[in-house]
VMD Tcl script that draws the C-alpha trace (Angstrom):
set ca {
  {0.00 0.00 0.00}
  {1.40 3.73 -0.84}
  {0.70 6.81 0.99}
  {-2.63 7.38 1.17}
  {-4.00 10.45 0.55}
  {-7.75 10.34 0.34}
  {-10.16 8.17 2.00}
  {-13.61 7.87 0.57}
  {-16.23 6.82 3.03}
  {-19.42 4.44 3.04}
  {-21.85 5.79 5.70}
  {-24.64 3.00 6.54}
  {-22.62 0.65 8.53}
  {-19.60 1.72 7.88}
  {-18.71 5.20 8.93}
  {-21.91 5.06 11.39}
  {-23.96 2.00 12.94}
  {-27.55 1.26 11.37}
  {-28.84 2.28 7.70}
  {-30.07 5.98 8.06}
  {-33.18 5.37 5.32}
  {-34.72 2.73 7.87}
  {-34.69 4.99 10.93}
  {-32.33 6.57 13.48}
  {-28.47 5.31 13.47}
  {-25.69 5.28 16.04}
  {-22.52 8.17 14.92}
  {-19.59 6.88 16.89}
  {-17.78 9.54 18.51}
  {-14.36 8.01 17.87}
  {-14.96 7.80 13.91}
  {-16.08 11.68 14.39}
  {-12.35 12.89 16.01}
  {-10.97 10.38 13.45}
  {-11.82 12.78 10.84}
  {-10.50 15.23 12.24}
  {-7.04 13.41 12.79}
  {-6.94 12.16 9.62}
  {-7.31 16.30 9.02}
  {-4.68 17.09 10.98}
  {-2.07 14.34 8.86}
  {-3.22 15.88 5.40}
  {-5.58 13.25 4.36}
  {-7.95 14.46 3.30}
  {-11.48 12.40 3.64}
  {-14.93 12.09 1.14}
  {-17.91 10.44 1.05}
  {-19.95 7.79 -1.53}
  {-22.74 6.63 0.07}
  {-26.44 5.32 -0.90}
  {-28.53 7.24 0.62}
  {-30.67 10.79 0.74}
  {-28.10 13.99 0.01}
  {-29.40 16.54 2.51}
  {-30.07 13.79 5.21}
  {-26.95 12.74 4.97}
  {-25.19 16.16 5.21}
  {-27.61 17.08 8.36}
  {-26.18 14.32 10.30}
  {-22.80 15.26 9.59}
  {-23.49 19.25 9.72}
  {-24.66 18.35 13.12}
  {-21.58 16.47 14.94}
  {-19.73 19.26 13.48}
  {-17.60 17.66 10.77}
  {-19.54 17.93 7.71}
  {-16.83 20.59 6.34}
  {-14.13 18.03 7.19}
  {-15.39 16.30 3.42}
  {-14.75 17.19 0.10}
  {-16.25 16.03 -3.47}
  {-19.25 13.76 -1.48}
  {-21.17 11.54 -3.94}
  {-24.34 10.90 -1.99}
  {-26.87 9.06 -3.89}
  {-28.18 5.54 -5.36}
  {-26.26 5.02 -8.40}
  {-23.35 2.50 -9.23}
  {-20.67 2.86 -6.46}
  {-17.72 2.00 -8.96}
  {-18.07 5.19 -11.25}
  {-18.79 7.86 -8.20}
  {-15.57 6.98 -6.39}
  {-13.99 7.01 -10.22}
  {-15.81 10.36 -10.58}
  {-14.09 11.77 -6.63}
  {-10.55 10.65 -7.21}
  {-10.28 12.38 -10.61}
  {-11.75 15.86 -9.19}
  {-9.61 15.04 -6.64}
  {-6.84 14.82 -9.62}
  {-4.95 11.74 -7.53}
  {-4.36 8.29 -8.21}
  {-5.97 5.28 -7.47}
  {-3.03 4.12 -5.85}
  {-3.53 6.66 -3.16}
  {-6.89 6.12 -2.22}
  {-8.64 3.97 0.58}
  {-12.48 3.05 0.26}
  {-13.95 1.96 2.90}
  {-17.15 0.03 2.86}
  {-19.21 -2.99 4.24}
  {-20.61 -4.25 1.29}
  {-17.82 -6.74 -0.39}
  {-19.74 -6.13 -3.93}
  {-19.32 -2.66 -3.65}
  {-15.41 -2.93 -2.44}
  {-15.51 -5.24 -5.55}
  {-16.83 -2.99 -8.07}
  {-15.07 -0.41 -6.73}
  {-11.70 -1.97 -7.33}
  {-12.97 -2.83 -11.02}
  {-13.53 0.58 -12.38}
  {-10.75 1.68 -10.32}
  {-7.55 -0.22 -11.27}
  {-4.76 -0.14 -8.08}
  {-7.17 1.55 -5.28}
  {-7.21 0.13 -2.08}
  {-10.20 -1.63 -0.43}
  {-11.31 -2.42 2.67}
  {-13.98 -3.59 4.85}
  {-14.75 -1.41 7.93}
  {-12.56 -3.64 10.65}
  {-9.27 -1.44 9.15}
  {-10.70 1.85 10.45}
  {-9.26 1.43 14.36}
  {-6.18 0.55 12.63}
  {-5.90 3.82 10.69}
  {-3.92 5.97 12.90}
  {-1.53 3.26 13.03}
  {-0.59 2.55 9.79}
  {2.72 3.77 8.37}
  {0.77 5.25 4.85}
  {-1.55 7.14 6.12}
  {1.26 9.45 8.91}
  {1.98 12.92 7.97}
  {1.17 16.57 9.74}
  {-1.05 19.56 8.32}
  {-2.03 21.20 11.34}
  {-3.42 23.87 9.33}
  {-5.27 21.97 7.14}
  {-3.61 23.43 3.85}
  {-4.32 20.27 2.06}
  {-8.22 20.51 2.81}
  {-8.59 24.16 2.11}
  {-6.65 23.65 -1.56}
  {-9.23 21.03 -1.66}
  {-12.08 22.85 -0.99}
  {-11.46 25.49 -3.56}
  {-11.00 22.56 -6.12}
  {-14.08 21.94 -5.11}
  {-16.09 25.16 -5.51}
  {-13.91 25.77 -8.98}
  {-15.46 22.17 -10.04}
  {-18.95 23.22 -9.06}
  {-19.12 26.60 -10.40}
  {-17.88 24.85 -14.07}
  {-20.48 22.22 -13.75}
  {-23.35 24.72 -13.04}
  {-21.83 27.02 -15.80}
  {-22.02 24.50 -17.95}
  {-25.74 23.41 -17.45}
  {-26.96 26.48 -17.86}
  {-25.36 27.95 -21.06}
  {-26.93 24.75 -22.67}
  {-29.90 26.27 -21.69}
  {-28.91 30.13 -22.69}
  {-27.47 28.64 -25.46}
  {-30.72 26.96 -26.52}
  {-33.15 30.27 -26.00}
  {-31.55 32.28 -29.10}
  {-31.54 35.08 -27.15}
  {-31.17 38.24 -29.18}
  {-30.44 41.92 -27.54}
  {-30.86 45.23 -29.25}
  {-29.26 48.41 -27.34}
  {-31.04 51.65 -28.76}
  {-30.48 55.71 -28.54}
  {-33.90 57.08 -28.93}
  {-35.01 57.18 -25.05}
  {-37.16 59.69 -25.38}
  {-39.55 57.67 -27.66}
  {-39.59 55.27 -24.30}
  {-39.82 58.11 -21.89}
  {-42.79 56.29 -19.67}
  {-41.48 52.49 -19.71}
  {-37.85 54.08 -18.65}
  {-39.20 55.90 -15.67}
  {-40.92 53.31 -14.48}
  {-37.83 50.57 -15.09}
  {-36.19 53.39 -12.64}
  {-39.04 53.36 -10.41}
  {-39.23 50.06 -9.92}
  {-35.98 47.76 -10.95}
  {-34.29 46.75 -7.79}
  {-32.87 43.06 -7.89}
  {-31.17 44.28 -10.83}
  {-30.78 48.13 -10.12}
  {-26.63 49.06 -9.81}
  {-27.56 52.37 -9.05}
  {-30.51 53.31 -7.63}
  {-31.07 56.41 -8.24}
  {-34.78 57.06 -8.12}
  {-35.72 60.27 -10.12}
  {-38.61 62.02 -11.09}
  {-39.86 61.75 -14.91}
  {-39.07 65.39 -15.33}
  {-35.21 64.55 -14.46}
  {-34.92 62.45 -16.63}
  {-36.60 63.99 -19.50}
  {-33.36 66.48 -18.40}
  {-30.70 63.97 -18.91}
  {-32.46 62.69 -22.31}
  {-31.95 65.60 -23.43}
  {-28.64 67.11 -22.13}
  {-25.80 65.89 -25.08}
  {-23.31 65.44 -22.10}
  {-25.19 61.87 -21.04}
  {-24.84 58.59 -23.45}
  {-28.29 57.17 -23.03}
  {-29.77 53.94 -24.21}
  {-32.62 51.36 -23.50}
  {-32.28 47.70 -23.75}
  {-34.73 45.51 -25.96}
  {-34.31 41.19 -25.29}
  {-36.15 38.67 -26.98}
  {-35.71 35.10 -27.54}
  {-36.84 31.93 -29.01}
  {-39.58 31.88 -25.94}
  {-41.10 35.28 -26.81}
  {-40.62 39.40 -26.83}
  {-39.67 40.61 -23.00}
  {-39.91 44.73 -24.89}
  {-37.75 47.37 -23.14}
  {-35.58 45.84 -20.06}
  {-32.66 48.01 -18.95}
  {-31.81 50.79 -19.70}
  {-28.25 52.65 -18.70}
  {-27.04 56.42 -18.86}
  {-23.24 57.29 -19.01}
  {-22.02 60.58 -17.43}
  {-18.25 61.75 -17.89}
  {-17.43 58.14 -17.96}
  {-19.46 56.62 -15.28}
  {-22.78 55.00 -15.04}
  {-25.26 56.60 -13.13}
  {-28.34 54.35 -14.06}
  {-27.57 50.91 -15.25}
  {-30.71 48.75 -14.11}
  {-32.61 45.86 -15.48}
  {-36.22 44.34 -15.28}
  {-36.33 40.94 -12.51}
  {-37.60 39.22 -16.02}
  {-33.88 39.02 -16.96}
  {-32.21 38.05 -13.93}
  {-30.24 34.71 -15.30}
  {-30.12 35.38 -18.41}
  {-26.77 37.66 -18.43}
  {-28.22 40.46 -19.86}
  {-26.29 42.87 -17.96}
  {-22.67 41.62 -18.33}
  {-23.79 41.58 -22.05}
  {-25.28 45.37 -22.03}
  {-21.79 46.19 -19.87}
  {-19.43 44.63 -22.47}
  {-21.20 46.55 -25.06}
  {-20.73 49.78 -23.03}
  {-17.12 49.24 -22.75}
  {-16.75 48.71 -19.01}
  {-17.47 52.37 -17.79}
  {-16.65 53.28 -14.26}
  {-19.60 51.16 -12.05}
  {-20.14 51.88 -8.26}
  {-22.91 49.62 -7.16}
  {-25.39 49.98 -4.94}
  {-26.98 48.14 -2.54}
  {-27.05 44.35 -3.35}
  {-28.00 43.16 -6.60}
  {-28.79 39.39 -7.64}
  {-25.68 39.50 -10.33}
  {-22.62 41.11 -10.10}
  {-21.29 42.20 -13.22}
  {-17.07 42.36 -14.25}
  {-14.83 45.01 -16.29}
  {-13.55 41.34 -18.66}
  {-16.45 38.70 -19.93}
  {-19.30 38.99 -22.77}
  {-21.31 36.02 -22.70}
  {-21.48 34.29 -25.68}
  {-24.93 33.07 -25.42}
  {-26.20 36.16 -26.32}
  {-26.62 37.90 -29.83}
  {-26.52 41.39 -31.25}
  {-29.97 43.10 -32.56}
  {-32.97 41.45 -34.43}
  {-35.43 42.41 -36.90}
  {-37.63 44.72 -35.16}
  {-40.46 42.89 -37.20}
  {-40.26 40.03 -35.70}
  {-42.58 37.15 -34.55}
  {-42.31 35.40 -31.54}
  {-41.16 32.07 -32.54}
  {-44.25 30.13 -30.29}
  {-47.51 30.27 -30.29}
  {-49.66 32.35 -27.79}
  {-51.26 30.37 -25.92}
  {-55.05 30.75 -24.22}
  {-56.11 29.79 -21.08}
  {-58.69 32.92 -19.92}
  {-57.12 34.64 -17.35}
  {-54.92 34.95 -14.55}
  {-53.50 36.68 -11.64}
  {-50.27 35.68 -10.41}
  {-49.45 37.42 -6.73}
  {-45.70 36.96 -5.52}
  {-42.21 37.98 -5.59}
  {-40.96 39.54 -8.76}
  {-38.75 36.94 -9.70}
  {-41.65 34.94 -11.24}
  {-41.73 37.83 -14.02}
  {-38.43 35.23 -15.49}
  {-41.60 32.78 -15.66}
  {-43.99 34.63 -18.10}
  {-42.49 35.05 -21.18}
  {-42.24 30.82 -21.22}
  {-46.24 30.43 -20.47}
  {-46.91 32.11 -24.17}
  {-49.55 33.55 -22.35}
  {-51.01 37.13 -24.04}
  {-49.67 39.63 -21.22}
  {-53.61 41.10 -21.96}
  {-54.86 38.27 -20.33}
  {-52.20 37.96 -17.19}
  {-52.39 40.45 -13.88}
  {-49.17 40.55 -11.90}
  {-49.43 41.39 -8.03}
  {-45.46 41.70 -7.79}
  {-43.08 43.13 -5.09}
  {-42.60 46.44 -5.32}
  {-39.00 46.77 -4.32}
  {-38.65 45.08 -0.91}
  {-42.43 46.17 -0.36}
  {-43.75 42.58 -0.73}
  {-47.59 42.10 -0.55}
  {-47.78 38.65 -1.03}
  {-47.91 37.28 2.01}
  {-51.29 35.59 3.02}
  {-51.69 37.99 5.77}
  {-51.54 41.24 3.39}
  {-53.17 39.04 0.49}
  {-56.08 38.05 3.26}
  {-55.91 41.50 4.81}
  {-57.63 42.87 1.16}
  {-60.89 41.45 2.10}
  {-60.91 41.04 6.47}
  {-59.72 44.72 6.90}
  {-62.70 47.49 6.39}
  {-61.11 50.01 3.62}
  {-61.29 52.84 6.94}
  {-58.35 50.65 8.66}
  {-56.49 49.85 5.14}
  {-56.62 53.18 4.54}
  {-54.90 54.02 8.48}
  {-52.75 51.60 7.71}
  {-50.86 52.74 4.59}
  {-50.61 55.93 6.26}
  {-49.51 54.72 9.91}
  {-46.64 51.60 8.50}
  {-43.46 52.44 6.73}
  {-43.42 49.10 5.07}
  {-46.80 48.65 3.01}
  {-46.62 49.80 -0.41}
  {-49.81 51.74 -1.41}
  {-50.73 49.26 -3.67}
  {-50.60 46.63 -0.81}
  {-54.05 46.17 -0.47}
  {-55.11 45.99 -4.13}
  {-55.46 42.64 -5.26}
  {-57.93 40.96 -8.15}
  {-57.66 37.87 -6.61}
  {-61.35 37.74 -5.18}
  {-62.37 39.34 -8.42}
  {-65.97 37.53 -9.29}
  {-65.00 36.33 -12.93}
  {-63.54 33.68 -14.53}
  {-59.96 33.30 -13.77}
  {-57.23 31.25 -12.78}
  {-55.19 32.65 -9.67}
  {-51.54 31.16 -8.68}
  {-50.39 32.66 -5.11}
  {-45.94 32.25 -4.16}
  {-46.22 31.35 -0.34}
  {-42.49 32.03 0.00}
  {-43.00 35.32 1.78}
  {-45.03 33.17 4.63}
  {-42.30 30.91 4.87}
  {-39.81 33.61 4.91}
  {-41.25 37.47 6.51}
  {-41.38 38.19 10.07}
  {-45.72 38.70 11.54}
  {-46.69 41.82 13.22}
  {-49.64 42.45 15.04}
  {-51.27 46.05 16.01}
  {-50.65 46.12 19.72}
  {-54.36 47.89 20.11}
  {-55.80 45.03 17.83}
  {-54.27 41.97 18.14}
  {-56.66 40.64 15.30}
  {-54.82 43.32 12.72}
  {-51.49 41.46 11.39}
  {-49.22 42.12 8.46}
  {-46.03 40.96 8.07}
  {-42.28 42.65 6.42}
  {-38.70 42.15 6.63}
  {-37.19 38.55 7.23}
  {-37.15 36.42 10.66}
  {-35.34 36.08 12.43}
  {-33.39 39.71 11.69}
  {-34.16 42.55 13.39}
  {-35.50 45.15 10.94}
  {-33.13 47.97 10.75}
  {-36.12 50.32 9.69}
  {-34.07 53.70 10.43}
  {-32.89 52.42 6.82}
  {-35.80 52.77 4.86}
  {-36.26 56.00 4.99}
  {-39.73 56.10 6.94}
  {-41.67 59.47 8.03}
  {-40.78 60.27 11.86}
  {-44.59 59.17 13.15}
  {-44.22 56.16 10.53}
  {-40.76 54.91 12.61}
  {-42.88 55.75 15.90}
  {-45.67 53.22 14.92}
  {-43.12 50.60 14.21}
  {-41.50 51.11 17.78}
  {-44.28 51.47 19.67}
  {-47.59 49.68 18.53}
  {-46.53 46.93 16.28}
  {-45.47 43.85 18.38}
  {-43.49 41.01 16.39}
  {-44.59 37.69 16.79}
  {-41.70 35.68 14.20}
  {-42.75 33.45 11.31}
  {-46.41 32.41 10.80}
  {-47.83 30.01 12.82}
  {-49.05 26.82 10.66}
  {-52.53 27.04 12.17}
  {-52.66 30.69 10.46}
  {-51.14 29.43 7.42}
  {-53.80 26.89 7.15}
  {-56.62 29.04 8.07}
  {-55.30 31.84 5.92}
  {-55.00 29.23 2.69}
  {-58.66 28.44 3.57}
  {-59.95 32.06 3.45}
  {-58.52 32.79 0.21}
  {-60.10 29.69 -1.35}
  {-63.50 30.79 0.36}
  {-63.68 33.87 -1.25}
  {-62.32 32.68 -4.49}
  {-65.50 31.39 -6.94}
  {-65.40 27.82 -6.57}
  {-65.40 27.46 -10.08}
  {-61.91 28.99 -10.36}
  {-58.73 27.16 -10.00}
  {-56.17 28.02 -7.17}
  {-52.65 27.52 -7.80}
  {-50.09 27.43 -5.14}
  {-46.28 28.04 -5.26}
  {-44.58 25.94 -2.39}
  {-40.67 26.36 -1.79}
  {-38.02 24.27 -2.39}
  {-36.33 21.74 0.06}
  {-32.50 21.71 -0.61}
  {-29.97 23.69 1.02}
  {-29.68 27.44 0.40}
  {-26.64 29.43 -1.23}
  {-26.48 32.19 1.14}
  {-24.68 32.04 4.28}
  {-27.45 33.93 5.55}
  {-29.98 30.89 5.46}
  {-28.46 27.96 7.13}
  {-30.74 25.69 7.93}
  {-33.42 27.31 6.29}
  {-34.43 24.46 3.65}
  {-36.03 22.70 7.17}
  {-38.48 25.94 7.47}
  {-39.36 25.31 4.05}
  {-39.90 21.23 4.87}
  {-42.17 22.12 7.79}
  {-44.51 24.81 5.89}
  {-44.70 23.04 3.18}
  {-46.48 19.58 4.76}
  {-48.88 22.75 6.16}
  {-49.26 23.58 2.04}
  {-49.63 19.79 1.25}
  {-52.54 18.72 3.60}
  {-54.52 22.02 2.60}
  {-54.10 21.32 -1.10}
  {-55.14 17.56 -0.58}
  {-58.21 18.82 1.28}
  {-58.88 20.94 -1.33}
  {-58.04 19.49 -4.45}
  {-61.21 19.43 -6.46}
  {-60.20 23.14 -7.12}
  {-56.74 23.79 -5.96}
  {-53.76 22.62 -7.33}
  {-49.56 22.51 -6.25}
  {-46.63 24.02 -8.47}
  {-44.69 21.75 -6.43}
  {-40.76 23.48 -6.34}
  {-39.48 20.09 -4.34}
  {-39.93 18.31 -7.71}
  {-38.44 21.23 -10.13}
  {-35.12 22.23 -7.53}
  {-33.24 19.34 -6.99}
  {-30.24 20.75 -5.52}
  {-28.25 24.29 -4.72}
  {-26.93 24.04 -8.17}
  {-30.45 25.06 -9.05}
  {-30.68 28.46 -6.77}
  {-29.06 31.60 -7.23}
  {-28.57 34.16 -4.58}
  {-31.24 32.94 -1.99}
  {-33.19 29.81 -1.32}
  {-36.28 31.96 -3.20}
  {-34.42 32.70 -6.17}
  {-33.39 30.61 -9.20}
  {-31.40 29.73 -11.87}
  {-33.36 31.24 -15.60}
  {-34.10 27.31 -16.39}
  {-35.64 26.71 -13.40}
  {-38.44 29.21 -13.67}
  {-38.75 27.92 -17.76}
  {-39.53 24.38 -15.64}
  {-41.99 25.98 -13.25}
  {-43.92 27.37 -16.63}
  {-43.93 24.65 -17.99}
  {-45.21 22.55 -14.81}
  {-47.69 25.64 -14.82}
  {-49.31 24.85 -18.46}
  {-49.56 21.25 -17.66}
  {-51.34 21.95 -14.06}
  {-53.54 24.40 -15.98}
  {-54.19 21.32 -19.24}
  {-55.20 19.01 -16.90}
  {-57.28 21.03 -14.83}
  {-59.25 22.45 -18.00}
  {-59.52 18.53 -19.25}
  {-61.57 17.68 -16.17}
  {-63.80 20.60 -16.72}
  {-64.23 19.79 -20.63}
  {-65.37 15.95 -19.20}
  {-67.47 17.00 -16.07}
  {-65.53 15.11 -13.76}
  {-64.26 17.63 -11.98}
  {-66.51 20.90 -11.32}
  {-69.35 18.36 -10.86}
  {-67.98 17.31 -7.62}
  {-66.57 20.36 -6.31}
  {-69.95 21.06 -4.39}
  {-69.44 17.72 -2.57}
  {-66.13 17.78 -1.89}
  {-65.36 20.92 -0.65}
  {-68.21 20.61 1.44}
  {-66.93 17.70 3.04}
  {-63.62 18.83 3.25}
  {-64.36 21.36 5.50}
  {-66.64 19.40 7.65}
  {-63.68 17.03 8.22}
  {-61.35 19.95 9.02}
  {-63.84 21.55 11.58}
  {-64.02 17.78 13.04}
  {-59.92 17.77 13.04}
  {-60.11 21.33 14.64}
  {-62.56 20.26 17.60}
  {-60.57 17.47 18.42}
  {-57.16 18.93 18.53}
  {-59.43 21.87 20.81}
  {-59.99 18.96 23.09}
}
mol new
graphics top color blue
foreach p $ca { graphics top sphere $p radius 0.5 }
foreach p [lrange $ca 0 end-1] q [lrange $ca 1 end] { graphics top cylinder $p $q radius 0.2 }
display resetview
């Protein structure tokens, strides 16, 4: 045997005691400072086990050593290929590699595809520290750390990769125009309202910038995208003074798509001084090469509009990356999106439309810093035919607030569990002295409300309308910021689950556990995504919406709804009395 270097680990049985899919298991403390010794000698240790990603990692995250691993292969397939797969992003040699495993068909196939490794059943691991090839000292842990950024280098090509096929795919096509005052309106209100994708932030009146469209010292121009998907019209526009940008902004409907880097090249990397955050940061060197130069202003979209009726989609104003794949006739669609951070789509604003007489709206746009005046406009209990999809990540993310004086007033802002720094946003003095002194937190929504909130909206929606609900994903988030967050999302969404199962003659789940499957998928937060991801979700969309209309066209459907929801919510009354009790 030669030095070893790396030591890939099975977990079930081998690493820990018991199979983790079957129930609890038994993490032996001495295997956990092995690690760590191993560490501290430069070998450097990974993982190839069947079993469930994100259960695996949890267990590990929590005895404290899951950043002790590099490269971990954690899923069903073929054993002999994944540990192929680790050593060669580990760029060693078979040679100087130990697997470790109780399975002798695995050690087997193991030692197959990978010609010189070393195998062993788990009896060597008490032996470890003892062995002559695997002694050495890294105190510092230089060889994990050079390790680690192997690894984020390897994932960062891997997700580049996957998603330029898709770029690559949408023909997308970008024209960058002078005439800005012909687009005076849609401009003002880009500046208005961009924020995700806002580097400046410079809000200005419409009259200021009818000054710098005119003044011959400013380079002005508006950004037009389409692609093979459809015509997203005027998206960005950017203004050069002297050599610097002082607006350079772009609609949500383009975060992903590299629009900006694209617009930037173009520019010729003027001076940038950002902002704020921004989804995308954008660099003085790349042009992505997904992305072409001008079309033919007379056009067609290459698909088909499509017609469904309509709808009214209230969320977060990422989803606007979702319309142009639905082929949906923007006539027929009414967006309820952020605006800026004022979100309004939580159920307690969306619910607090209808429960709150128009004498306390009206108080309460002028008494809370935080809600938008357009908070409490909604068509979702509009009494026509329509089809209304509701995002429930602001429930599963904003922190509740109830009126001290009425306990039964609650709206919700911000993010639990921060602390809202609301000297920040700029409020009127009485506006800060409501916050401080009549609006008592209470943290993230409690399921009961959830539920009972979901069952309100569906109430007052006409029966004969279809509900669509946005859950959240389940896996990990990218921003250090969220840890553990994915296990909110698990909890609220068993909440969304039973409701939609109780309710399904009419409501229906754009289930985001089935479209994310893992961080690769996400892009600055756990409610954000990469630009395929939200073509997925329209397509998942169209199908809901297909199968939905098929039951109506047969009768099997809306003839039962009258039945079903009626016993629905006898049995939840029943469920309610008893858990009383």
């Amino acid at each position: 045997m030669q030095q070893i270097k790396l030591i890939i680990w099975d977990m079930d049985n081998t690493f820990w005691s018991g199979i983790l899919a079957e129930g609890d298991i038994k993490l032996n403390d001495a295997n956990v400072q092995l690690i760590k010794d191993l560490t501290d000698r430069g070998i450097v240790n990974s993982i190839c086990s069947k079993n469930t990603f994100d259960d695996v990692k949890t267990k590990l995250t929590e005895a404290q050593i899951w950043d002790y691993f590099v490269f971990p292969v954690i899923d069903y397939e073929p054993k002999g290929f994944s540990v192929k797969n680790i050593i060669d992003n580990c760029q060693l040699r078979p040679e100087n590699v130990l697997f470790i495993d109780d399975d002798e068909r695995n050690l087997q196939e193991v030692a197959y595809h990978n010609k010189g490794i070393n195998v062993s059943l788990p009896y060597i691991i008490e032996d470890l520290l003892k062995m002559p090839e695997c002694e050495g000292e890294d105190k510092k842990h230089s060889r994990l750390d050079k390790y680690k950024i192997l690894e984020k280098k390897n994932e960062r090509k891997r997700v580049f990769n996957s998603n330029i096929e898709f770029l690559m795919d949408s023909n997308i096509e970008v024209a960058i125009k002078n005439d800005c005052m012909s687009e005076l309106d849609r401009i003002h209100e880009l500046i208005i309202r961009t924020n995700q994708l806002n580097y400046t932030k410079k809000r200005i009146s419409k009259e200021a910038l009818r000054n710098i469209l005119n003044d011959s010292e400013y380079t002005n121009k508006y950004v037009h995208v389409k692609d093979k998907y459809g015509d997203y019209g005027i998206v960005g526009f950017c203004s050069v003074f002297h050599g610097e940008l002082v607006h350079f902004l772009f609609s949500c409907r383009t975060i992903g798509m590299g629009i900006e880097q694209y617009v930037y090249s173009e520019m010729g990397f003027p001076k940038l001084v950002v902002k704020g955050e921004v989804v995308n940061n954008v660099n003085g060197e790349d042009k992505p090469s997904w992305i072409n130069a001008g079309f033919n202003e007379n056009g067609e979209k290459t698909t088909d509009t499509r017609t469904h009726g309509n709808f009214v989609i209230r969320g977060g104003c990422d989803l606007e990356q979702m319309l142009p794949y639905l082929n949906i006739d923007d006539k027929c669609i009414t967006t309820e999106f952020n605006f800026r951070n004022f979100h309004r789509d939580h159920t307690f604003i969306t619910c607090g439309c209808l429960r709150y007489s128009e004498e306390i709206k009206k108080q309460l746009l002028n008494d809370v810093g935080f809600l938008n005046e357009d908070c409490f406009d909604t068509s979702v209990f509009k009494h026509e035919k329509q089809i209304v999809i509701l995002s429930l990540l602001m429930d599963y993310a904003q922190k509740v607030y109830h009126v001290k004086e009425h306990p039964e007033i609650k709206l919700a802002f911000g993010a639990f569990p921060e602390d809202l720094d609301y000297l920040s946003y700029g409020w009127r003095e009485e506006q800060n002295d409501f916050y401080i002194n009549h609006l008592v937190p209470e943290g993230r929504i409690k399921a009961e409300d959830l539920y009972n909130n979901l069952q309100f909206i569906r109430d007052n929606i006409d029966k004969d309308n279809l509900l669509i609900l946005i859950n959240g994903c389940e896996v990990p988030s990218v921003n250090p910021k969220e840890v553990g967050r994915e296990m909110v999302h698990k909890e609220y969404n068993k909440i969304v689950d039973q409701f939609v199962n109780e309710n399904s003659c009419n409501t229906k789940l754009l289930d985001m556990r089935t479209i994310v499957q893992s961080t690769n998928d996400l892009n600055d937060n756990i409610r954000h995504y990469k630009r395929h991801v939200y073509y997925k979700m329209a397509k998942e969309l169209l199908l809901l919406i297909d199968d939905d209309e098929i039951s109506v066209r047969t009768g099997v459907s809306r003839a039962v709804i009258d039945v079903k929801h009626m016993l629905a919510k006898k049995a939840n009354s029943i469920k309610r009395e008893l858990m009383k009790k």
